[in-house]
C-alpha positions as CSV (number, residue, x, y, z in Angstrom):
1,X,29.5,1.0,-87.1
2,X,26.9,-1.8,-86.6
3,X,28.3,-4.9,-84.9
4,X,31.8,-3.1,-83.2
5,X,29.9,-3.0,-79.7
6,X,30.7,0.5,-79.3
7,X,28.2,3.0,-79.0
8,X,28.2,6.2,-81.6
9,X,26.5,8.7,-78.8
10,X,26.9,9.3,-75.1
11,X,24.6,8.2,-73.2
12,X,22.6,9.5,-70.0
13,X,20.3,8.5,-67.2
14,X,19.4,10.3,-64.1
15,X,17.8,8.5,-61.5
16,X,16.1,8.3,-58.6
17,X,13.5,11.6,-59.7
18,X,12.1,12.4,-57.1
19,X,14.4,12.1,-54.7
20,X,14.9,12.7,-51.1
21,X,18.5,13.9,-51.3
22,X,20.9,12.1,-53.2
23,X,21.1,10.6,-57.1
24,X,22.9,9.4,-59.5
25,X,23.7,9.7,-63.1
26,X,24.4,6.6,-65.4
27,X,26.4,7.4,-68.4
28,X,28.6,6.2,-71.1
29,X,30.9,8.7,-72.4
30,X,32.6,8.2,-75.8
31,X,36.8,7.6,-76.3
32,X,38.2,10.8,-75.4
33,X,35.2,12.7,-74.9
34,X,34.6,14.9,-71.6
35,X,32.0,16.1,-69.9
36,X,31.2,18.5,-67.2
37,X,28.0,18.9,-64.9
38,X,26.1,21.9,-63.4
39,X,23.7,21.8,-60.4
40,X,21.3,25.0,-60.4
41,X,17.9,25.8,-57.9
42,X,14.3,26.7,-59.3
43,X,15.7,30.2,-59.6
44,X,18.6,29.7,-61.4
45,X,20.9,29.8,-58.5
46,X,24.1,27.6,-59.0
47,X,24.5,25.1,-56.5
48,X,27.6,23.0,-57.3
49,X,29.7,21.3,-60.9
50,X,32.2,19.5,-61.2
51,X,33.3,16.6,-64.2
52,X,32.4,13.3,-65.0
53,X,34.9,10.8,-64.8
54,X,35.6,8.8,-67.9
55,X,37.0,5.6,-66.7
56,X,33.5,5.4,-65.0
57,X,30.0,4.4,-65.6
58,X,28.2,6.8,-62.8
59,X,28.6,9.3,-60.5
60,X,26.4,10.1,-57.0
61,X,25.1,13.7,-56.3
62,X,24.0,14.9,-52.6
63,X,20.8,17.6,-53.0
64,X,20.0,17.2,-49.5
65,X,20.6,19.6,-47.7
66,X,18.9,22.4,-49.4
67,X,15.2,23.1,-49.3
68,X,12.6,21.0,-51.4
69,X,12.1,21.9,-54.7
70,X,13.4,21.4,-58.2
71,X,16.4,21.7,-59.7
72,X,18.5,21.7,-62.4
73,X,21.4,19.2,-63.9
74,X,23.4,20.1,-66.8
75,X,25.4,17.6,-68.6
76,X,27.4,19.5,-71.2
77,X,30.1,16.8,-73.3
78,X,33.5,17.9,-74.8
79,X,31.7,17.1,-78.5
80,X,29.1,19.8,-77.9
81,X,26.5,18.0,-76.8
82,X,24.1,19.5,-74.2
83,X,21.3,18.0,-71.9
84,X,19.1,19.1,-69.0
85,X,17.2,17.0,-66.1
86,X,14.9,18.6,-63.6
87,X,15.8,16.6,-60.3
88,X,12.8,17.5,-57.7
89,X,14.1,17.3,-54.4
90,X,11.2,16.0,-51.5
91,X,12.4,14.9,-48.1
C-alpha cells in the first residue's frame, strides 16, 4: 500500500562484518510476524538461537569467545521467509 508508511517485507541488516566479537542485526519485523535466529561455525556446528524481539528494532550478538573464523546467522520469520549472513569473526 503506497503512502501508509508501513513496510510490505521484513527487513534485515547485519553489521559490523568483520567483526572482532560482537554484532548486531537491524530489522523490522512485520505486525504479528516472528522470527527466530540460528548461530552456526564454518563446519556447521550450532553455536547458539534464540528470537527476535518484536517490539524492537535490533538485537546484539557476542561471537567472541570462539576461535576466528566464519560463521553463520540464520534469520528464519514466522511468514516463511528465510535469510543467511556469513559473520567472519577476526580478533
Amino acid at each position: 500500500m503506497a503512502g501508509t508508511g508501513e513496510m510490505s517485507e521484513s527487513a534485515f541488516l547485519v553489521e559490523p562484518n568483520p567483526t572482532s566479537g560482537q554484532f548486531k542485526i537491524h530489522y523490522y519485523l512485520l505486525k504479528d510476524e516472528a522470527a527466530s535466529w540460528a548461530i552456526y561455525d564454518a563446519i556447521g556446528h550450532f553455536i547458539n538461537n534464540g528470537n527476535l524481539v518484536q517490539d524492537s528494532s535490533f538485537s546484539t550478538f557476542e561471537i567472541g569467545s570462539n576461535q576466528n573464523s566464519i560463521y553463520t546467522f540464520l534469520v528464519e520469520t514466522s511468514s516463511g521467509k528465510k535469510m543467511h549472513w556469513k559473520i567472519s569473526l577476526v580478533k
